[in-house]
PyMOL Python script that loads the backbone (N, CA, C, O; Angstrom):
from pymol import cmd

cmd.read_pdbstr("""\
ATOM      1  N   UNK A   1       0.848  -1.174   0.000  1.00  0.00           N
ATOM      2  CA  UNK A   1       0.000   0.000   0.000  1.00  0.00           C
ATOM      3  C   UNK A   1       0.902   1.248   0.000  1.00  0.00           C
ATOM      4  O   UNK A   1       1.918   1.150   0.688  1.00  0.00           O
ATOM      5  N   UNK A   2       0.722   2.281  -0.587  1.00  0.00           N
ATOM      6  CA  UNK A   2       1.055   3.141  -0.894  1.00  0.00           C
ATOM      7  C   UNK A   2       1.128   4.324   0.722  1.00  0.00           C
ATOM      8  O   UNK A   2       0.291   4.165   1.611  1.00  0.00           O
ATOM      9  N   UNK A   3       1.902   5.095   0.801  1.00  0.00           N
ATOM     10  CA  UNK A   3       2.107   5.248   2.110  1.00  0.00           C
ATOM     11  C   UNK A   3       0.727   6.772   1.897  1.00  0.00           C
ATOM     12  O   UNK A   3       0.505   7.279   2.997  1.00  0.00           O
ATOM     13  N   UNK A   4       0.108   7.275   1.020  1.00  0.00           N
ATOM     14  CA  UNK A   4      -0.635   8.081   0.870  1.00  0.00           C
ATOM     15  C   UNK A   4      -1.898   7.559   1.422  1.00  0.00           C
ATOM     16  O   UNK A   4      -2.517   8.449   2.005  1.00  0.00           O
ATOM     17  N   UNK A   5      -2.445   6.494   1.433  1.00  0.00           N
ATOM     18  CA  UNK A   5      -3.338   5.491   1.344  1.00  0.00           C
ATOM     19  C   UNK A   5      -3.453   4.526   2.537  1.00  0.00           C
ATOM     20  O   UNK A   5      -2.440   3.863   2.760  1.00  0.00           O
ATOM     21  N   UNK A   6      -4.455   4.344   3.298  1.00  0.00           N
ATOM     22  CA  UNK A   6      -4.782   3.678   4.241  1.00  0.00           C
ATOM     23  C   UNK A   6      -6.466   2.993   4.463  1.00  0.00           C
ATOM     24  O   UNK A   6      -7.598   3.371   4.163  1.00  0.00           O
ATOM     25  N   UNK A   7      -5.798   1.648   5.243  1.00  0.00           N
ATOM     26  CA  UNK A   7      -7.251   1.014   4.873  1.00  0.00           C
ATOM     27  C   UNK A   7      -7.959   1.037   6.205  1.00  0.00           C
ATOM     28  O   UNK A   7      -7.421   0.924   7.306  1.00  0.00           O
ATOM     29  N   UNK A   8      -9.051   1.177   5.987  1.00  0.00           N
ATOM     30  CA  UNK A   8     -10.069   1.218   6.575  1.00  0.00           C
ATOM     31  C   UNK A   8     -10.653   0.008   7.789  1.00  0.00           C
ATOM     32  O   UNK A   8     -10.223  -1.026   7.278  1.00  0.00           O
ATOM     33  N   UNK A   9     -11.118  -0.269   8.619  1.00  0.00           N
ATOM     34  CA  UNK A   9     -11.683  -1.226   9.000  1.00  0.00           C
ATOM     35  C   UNK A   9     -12.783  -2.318   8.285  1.00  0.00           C
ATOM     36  O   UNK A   9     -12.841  -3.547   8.287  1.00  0.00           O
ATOM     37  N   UNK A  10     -13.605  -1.278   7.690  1.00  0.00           N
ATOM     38  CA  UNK A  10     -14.568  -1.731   6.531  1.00  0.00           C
ATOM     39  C   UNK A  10     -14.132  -2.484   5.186  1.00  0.00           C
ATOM     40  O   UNK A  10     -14.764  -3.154   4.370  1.00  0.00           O
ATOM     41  N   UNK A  11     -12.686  -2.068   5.300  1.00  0.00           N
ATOM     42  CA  UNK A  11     -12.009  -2.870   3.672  1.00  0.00           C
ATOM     43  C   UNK A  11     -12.022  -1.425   3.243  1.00  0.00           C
ATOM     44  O   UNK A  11     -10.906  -1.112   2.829  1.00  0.00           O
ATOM     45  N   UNK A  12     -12.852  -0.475   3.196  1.00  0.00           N
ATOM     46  CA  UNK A  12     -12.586   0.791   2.647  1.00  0.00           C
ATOM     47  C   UNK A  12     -11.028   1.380   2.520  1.00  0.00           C
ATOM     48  O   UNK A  12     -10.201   1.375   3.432  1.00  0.00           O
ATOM     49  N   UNK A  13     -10.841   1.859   1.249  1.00  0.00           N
ATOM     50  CA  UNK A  13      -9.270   2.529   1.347  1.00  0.00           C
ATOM     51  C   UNK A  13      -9.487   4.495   1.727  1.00  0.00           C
ATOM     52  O   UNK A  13     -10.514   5.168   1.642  1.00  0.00           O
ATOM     53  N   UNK A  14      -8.315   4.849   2.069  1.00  0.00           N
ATOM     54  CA  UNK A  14      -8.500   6.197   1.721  1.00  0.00           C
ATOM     55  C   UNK A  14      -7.250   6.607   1.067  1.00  0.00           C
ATOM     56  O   UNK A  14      -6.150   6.152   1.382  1.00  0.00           O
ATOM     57  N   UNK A  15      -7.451   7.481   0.146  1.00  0.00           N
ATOM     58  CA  UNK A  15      -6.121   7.980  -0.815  1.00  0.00           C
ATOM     59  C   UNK A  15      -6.427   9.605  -0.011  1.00  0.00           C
ATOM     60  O   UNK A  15      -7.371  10.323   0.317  1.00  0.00           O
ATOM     61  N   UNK A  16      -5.096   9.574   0.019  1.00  0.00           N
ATOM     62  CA  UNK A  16      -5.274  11.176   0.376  1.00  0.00           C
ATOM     63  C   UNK A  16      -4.052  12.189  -0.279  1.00  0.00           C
ATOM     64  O   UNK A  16      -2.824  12.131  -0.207  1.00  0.00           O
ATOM     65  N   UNK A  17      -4.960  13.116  -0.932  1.00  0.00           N
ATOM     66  CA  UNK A  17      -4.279  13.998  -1.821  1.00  0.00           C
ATOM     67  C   UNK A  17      -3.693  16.017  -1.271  1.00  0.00           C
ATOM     68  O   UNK A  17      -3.879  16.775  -0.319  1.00  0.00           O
ATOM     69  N   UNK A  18      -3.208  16.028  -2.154  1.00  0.00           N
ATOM     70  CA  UNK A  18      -2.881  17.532  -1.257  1.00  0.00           C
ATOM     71  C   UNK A  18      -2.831  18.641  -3.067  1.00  0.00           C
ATOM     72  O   UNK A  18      -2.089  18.707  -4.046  1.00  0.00           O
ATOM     73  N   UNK A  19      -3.923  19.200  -2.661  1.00  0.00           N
ATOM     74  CA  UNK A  19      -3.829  20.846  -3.569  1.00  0.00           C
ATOM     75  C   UNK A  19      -2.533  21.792  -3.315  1.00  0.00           C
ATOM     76  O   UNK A  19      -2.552  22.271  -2.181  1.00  0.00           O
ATOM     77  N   UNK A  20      -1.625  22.103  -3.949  1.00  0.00           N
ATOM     78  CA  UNK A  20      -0.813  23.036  -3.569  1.00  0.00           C
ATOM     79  C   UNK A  20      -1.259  23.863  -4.591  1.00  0.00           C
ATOM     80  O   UNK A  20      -1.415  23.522  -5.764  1.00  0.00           O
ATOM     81  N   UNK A  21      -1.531  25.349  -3.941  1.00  0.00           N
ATOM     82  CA  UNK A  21      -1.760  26.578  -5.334  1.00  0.00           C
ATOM     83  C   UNK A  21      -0.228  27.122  -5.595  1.00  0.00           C
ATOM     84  O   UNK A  21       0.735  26.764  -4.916  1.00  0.00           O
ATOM     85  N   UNK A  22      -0.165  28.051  -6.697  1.00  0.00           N
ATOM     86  CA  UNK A  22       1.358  28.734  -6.394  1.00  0.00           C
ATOM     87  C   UNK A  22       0.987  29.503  -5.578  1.00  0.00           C
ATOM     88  O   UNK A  22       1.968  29.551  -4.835  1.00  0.00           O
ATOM     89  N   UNK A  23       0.006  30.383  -5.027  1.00  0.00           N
ATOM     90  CA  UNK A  23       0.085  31.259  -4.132  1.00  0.00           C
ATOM     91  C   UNK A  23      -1.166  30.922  -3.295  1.00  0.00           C
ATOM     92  O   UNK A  23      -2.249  30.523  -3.724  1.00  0.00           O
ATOM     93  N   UNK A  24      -0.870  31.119  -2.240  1.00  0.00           N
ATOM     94  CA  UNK A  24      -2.372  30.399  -0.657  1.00  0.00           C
ATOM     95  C   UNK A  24      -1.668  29.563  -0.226  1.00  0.00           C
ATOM     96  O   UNK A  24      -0.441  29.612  -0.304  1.00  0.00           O
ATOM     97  N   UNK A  25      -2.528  28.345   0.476  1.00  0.00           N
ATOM     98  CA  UNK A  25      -2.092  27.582   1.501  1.00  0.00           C
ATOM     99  C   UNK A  25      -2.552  26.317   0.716  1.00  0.00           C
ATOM    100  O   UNK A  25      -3.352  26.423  -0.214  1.00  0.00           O
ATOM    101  N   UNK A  26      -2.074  25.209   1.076  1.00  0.00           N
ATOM    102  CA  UNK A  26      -2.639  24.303   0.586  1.00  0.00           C
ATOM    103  C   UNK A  26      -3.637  23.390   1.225  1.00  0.00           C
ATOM    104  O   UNK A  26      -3.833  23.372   2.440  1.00  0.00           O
ATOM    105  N   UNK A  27      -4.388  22.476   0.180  1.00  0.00           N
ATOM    106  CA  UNK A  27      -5.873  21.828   0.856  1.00  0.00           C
ATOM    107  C   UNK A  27      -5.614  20.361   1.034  1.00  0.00           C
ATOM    108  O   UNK A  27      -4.904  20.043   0.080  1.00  0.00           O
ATOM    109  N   UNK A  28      -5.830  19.359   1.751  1.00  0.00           N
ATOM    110  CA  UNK A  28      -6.124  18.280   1.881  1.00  0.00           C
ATOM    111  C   UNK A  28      -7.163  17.543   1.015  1.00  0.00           C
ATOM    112  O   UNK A  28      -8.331  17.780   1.321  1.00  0.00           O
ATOM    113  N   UNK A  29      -6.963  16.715   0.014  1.00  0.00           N
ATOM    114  CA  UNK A  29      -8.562  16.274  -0.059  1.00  0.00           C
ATOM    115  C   UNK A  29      -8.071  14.661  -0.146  1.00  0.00           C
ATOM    116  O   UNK A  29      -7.130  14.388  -0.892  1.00  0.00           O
ATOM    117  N   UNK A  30      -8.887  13.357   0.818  1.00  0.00           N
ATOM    118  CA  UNK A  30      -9.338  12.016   1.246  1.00  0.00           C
ATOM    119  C   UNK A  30     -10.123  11.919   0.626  1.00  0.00           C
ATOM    120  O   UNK A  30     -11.203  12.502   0.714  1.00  0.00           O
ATOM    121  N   UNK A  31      -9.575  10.676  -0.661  1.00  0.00           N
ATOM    122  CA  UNK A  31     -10.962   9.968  -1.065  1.00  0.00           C
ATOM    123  C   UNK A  31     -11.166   8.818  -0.659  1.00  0.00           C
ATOM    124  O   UNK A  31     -10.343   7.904  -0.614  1.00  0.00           O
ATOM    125  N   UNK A  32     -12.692   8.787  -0.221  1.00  0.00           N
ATOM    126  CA  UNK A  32     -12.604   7.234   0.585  1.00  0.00           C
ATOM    127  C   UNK A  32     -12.960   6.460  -0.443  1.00  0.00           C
ATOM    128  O   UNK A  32     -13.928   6.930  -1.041  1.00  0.00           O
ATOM    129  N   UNK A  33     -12.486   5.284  -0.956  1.00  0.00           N
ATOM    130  CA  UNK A  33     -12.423   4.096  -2.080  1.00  0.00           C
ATOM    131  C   UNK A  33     -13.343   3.193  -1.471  1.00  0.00           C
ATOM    132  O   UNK A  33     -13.422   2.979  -0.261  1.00  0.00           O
ATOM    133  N   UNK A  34     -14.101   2.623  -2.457  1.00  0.00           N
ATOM    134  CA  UNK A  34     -14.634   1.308  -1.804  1.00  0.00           C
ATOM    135  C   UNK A  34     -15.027   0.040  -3.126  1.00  0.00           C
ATOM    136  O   UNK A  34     -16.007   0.382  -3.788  1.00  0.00           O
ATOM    137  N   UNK A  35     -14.483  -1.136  -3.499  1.00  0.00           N
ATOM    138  CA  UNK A  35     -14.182  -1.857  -4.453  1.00  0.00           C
ATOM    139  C   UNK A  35     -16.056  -2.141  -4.729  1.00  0.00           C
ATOM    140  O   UNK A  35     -16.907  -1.931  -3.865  1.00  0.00           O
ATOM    141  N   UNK A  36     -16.253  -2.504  -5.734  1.00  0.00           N
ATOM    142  CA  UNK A  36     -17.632  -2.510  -6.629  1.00  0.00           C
ATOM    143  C   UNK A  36     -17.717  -3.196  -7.920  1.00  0.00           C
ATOM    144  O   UNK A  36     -17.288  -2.688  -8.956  1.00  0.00           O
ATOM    145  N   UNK A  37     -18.143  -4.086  -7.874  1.00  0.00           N
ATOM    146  CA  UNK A  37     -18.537  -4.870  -9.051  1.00  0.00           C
ATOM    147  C   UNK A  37     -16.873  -4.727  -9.481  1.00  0.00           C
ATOM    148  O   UNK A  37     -16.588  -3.851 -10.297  1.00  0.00           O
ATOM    149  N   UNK A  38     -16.022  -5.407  -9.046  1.00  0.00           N
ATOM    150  CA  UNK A  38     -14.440  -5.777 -10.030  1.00  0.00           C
ATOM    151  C   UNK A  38     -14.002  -3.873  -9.986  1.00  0.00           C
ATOM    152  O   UNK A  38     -13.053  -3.664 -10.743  1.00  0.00           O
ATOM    153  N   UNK A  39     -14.351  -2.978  -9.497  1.00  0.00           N
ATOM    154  CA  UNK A  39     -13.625  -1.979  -9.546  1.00  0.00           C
ATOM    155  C   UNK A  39     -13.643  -0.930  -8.310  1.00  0.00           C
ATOM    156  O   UNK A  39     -14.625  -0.867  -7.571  1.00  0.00           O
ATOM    157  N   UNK A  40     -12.340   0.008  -8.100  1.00  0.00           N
ATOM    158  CA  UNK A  40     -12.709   0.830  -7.033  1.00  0.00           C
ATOM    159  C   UNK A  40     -13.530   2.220  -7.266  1.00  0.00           C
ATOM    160  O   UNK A  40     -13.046   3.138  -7.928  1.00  0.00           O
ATOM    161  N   UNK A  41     -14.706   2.281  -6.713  1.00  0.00           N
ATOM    162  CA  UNK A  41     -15.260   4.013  -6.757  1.00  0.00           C
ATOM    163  C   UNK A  41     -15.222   4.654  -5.567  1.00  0.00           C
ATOM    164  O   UNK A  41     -15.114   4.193  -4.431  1.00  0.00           O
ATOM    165  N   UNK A  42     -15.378   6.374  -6.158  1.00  0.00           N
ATOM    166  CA  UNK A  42     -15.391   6.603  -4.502  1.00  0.00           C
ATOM    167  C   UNK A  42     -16.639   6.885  -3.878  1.00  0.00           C
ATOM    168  O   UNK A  42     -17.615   7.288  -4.511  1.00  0.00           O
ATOM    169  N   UNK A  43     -16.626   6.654  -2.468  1.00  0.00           N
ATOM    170  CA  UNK A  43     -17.846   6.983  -1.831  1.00  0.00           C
ATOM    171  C   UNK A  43     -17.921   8.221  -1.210  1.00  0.00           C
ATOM    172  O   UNK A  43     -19.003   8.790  -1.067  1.00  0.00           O
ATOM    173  N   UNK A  44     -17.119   8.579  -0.918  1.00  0.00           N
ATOM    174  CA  UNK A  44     -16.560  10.430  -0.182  1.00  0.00           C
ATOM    175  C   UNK A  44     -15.555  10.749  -0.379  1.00  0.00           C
ATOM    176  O   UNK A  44     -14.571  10.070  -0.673  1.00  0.00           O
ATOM    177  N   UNK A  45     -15.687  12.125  -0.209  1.00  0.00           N
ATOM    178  CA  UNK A  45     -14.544  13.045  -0.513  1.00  0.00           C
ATOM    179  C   UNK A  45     -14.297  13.817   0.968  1.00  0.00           C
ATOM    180  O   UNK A  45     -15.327  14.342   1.390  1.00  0.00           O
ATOM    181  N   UNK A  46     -13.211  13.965   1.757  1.00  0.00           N
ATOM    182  CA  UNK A  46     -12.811  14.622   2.836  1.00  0.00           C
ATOM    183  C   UNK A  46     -12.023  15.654   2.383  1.00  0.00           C
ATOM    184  O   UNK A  46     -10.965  15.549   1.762  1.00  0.00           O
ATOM    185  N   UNK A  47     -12.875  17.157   2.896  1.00  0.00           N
ATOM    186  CA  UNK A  47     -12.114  18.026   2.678  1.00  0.00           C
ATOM    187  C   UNK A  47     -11.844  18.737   3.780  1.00  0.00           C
ATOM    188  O   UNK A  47     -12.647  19.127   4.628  1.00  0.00           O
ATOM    189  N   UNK A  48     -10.068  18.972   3.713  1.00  0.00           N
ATOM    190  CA  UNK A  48      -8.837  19.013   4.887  1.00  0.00           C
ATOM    191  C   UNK A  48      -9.090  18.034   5.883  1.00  0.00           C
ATOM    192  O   UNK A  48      -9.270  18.495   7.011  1.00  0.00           O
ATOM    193  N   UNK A  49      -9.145  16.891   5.766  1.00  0.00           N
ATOM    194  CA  UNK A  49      -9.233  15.709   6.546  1.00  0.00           C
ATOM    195  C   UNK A  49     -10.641  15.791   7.100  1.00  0.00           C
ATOM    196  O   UNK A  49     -10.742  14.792   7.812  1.00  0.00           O
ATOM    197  N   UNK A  50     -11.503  16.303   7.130  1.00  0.00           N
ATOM    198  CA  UNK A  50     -12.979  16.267   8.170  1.00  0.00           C
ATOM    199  C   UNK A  50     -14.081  16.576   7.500  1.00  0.00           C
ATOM    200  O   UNK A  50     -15.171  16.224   7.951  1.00  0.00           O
ATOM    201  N   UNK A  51     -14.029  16.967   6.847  1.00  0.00           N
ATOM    202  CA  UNK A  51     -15.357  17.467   6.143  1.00  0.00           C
ATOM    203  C   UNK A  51     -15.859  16.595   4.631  1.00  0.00           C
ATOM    204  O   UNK A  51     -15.280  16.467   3.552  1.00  0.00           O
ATOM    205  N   UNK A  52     -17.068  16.138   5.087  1.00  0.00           N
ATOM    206  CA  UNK A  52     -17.094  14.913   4.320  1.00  0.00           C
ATOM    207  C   UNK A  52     -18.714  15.424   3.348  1.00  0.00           C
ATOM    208  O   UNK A  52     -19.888  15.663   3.631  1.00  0.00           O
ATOM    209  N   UNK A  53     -17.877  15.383   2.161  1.00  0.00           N
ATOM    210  CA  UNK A  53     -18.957  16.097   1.134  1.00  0.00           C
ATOM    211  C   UNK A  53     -20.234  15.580   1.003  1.00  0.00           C
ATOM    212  O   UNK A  53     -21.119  16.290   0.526  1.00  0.00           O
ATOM    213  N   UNK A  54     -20.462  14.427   1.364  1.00  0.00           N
ATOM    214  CA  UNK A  54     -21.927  13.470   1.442  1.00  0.00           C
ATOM    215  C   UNK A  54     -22.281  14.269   2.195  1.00  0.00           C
ATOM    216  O   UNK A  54     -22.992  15.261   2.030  1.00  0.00           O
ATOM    217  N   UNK A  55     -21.505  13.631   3.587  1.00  0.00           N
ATOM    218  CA  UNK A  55     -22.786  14.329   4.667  1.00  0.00           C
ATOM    219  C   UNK A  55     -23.338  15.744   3.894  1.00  0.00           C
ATOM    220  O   UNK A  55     -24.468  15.749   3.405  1.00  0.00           O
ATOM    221  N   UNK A  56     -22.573  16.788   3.828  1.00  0.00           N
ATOM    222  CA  UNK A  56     -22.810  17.747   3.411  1.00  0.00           C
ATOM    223  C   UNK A  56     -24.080  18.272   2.561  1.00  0.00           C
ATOM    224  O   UNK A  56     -24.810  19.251   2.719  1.00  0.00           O
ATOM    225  N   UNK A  57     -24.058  17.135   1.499  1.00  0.00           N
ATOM    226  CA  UNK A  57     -25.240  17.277   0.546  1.00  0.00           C
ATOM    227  C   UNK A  57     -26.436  17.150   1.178  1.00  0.00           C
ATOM    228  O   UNK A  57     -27.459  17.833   1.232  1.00  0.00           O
ATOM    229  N   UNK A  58     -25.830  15.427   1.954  1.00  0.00           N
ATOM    230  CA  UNK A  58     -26.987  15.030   2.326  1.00  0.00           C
ATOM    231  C   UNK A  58     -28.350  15.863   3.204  1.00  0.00           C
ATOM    232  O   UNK A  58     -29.580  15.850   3.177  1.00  0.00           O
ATOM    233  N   UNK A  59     -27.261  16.549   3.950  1.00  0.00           N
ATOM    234  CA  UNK A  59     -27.872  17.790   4.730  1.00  0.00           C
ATOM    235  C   UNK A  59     -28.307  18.656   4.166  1.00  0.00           C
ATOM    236  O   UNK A  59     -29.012  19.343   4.905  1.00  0.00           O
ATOM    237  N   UNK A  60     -28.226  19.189   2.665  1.00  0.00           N
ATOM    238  CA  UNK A  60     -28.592  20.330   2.181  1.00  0.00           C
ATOM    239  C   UNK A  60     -29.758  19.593   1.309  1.00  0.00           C
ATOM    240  O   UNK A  60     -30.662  20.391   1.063  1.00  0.00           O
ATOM    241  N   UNK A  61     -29.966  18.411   0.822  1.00  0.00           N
ATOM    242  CA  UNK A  61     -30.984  17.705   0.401  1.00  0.00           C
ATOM    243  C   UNK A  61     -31.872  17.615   1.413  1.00  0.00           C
ATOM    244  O   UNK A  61     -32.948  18.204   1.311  1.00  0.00           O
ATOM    245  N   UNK A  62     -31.599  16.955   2.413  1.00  0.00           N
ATOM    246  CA  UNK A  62     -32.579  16.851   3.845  1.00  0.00           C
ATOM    247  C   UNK A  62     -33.564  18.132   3.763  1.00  0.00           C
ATOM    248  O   UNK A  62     -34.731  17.863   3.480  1.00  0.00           O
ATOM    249  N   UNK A  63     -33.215  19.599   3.991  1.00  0.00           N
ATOM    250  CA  UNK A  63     -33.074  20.806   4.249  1.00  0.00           C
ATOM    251  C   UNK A  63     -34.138  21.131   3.101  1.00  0.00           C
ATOM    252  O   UNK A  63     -35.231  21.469   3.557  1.00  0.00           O
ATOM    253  N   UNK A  64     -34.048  21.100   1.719  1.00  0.00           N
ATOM    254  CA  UNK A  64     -34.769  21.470   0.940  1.00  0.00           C
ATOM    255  C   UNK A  64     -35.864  20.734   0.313  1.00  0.00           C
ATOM    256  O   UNK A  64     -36.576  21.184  -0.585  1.00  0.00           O
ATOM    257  N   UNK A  65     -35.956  19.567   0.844  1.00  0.00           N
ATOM    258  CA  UNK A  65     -37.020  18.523   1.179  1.00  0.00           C
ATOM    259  C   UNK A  65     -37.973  18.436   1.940  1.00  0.00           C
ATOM    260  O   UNK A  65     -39.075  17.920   1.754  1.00  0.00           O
ATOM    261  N   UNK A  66     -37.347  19.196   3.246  1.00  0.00           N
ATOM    262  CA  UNK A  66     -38.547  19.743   4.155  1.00  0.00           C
ATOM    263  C   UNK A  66     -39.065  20.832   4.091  1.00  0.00           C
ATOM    264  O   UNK A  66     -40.246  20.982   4.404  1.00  0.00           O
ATOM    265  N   UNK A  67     -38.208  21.950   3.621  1.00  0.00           N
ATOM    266  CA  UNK A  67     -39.081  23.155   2.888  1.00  0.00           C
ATOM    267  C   UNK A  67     -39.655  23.273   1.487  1.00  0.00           C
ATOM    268  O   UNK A  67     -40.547  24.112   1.364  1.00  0.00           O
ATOM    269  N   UNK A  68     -39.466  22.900   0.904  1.00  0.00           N
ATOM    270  CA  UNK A  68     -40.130  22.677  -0.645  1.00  0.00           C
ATOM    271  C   UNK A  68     -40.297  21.625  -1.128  1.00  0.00           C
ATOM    272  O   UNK A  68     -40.565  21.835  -2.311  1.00  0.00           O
ATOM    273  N   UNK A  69     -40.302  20.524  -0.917  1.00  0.00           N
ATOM    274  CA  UNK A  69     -40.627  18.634  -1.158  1.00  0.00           C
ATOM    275  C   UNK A  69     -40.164  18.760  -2.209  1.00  0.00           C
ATOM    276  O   UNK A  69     -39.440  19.737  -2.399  1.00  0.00           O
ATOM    277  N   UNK A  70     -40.379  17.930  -3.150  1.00  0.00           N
ATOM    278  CA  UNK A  70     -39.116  17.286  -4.116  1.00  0.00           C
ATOM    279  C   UNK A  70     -38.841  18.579  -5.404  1.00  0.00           C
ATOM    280  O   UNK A  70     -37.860  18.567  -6.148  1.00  0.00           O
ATOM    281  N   UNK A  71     -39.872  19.575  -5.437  1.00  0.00           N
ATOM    282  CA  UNK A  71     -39.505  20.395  -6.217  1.00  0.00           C
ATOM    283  C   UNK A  71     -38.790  21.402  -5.953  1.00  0.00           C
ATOM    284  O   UNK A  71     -38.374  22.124  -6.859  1.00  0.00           O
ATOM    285  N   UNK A  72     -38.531  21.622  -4.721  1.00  0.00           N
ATOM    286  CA  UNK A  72     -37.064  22.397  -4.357  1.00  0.00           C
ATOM    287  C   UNK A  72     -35.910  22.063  -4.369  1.00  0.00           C
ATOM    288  O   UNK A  72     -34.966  22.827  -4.568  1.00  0.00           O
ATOM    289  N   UNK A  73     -35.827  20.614  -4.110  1.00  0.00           N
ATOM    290  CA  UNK A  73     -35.102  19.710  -4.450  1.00  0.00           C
ATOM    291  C   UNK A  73     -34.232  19.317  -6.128  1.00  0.00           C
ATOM    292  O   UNK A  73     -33.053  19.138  -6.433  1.00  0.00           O
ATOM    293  N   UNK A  74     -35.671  19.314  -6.985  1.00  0.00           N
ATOM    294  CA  UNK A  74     -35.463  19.323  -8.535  1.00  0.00           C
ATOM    295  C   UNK A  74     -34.588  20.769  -8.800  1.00  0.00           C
ATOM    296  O   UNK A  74     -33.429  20.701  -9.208  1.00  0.00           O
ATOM    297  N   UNK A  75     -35.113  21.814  -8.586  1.00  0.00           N
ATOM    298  CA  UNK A  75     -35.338  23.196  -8.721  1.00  0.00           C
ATOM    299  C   UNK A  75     -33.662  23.482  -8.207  1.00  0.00           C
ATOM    300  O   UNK A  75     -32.994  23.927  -9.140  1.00  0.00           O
ATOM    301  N   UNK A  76     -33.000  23.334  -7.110  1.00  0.00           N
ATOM    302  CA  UNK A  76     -31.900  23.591  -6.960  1.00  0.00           C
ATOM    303  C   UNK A  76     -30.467  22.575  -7.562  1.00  0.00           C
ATOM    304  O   UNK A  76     -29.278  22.831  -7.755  1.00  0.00           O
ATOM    305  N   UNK A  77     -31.224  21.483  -7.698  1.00  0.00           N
ATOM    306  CA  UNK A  77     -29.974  20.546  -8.714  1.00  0.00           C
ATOM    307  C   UNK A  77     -29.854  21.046 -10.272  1.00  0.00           C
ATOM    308  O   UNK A  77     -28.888  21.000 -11.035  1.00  0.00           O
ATOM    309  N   UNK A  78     -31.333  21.597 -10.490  1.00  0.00           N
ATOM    310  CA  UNK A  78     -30.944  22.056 -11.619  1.00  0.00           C
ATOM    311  C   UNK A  78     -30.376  23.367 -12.194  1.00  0.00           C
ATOM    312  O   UNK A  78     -30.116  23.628 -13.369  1.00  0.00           O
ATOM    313  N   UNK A  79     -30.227  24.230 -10.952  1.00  0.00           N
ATOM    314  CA  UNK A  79     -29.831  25.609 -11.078  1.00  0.00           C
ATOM    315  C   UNK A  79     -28.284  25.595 -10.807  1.00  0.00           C
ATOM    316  O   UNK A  79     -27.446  26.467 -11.038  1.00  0.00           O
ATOM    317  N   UNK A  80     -28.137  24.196 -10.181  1.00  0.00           N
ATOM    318  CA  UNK A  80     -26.247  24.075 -10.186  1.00  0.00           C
ATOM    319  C   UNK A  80     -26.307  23.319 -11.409  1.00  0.00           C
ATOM    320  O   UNK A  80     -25.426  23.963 -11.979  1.00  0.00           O
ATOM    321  N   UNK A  81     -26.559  22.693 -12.030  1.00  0.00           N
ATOM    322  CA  UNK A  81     -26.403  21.921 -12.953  1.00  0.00           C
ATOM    323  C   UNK A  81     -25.990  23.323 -14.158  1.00  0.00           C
ATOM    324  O   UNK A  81     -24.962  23.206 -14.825  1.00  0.00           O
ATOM    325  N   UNK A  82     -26.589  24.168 -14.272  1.00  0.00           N
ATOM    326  CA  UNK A  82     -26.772  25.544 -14.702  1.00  0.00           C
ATOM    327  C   UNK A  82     -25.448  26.390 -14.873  1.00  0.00           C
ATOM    328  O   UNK A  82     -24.822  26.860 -15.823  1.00  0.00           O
ATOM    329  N   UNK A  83     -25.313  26.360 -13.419  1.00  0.00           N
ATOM    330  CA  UNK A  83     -24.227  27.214 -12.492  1.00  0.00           C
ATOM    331  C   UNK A  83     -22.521  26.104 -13.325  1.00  0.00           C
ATOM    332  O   UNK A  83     -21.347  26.467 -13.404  1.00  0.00           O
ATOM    333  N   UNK A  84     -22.960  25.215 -13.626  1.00  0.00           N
ATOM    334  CA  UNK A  84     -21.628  24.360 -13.781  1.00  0.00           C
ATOM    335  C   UNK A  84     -21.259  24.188 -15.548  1.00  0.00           C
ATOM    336  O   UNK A  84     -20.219  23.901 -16.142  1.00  0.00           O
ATOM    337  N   UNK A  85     -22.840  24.560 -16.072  1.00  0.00           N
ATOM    338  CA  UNK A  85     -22.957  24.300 -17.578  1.00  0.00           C
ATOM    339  C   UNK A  85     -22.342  25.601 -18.252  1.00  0.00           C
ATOM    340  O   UNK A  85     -21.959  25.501 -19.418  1.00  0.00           O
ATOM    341  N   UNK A  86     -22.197  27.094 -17.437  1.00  0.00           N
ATOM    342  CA  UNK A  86     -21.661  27.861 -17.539  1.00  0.00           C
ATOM    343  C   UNK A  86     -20.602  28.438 -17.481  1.00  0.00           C
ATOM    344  O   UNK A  86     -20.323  28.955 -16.399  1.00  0.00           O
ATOM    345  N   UNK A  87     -19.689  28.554 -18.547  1.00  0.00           N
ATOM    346  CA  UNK A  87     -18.187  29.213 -18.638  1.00  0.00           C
ATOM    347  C   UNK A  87     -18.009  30.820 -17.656  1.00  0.00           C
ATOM    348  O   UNK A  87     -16.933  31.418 -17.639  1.00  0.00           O
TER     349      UNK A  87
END
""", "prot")
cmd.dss("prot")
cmd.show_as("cartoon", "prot")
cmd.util.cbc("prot")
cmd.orient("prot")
């Protein structure tokens, strides 16, 4: 195993990467691996070691589910979808 990379209790791996900009500080980002049908995908992304982008969503999905049910839901995936389709 790669000394970047550590396994999990679950069998899960984590690769962990580092952003250096030329100018700022640099970022941490952990991807947690998990093997699938003959291949590895990832299941999360840790950003600077703790902050784990699922939860994250998951919480902001939760959030707009209880205030606007699935069409706030539709309504904001598609306005990033938008936000990302744009140069």
């Amino acid at each position: 195993m790669r000394p970047d990379t550590r396994a999990l209790a679950n069998g899960d791996l984590v690769v962990t990467t580092r952003i250096i900009p030329t100018g700022g500080e640099a970022h941490e980002l952990d991807y947690v691996m998990r093997t699938r049908s003959g291949g590895w995908r990832v299941v999360d992304v840790l950003a600077d070691g703790s902050i784990s982008r699922v939860a994250v969503q998951r919480s902001d999905f939760r959030r707009l589910l209880a205030q606007g049910g699935a069409g706030a839901l539709i309504a904001s995936l598609q306005a990033k979808t938008r936000d990302l389709a744009t140069p």
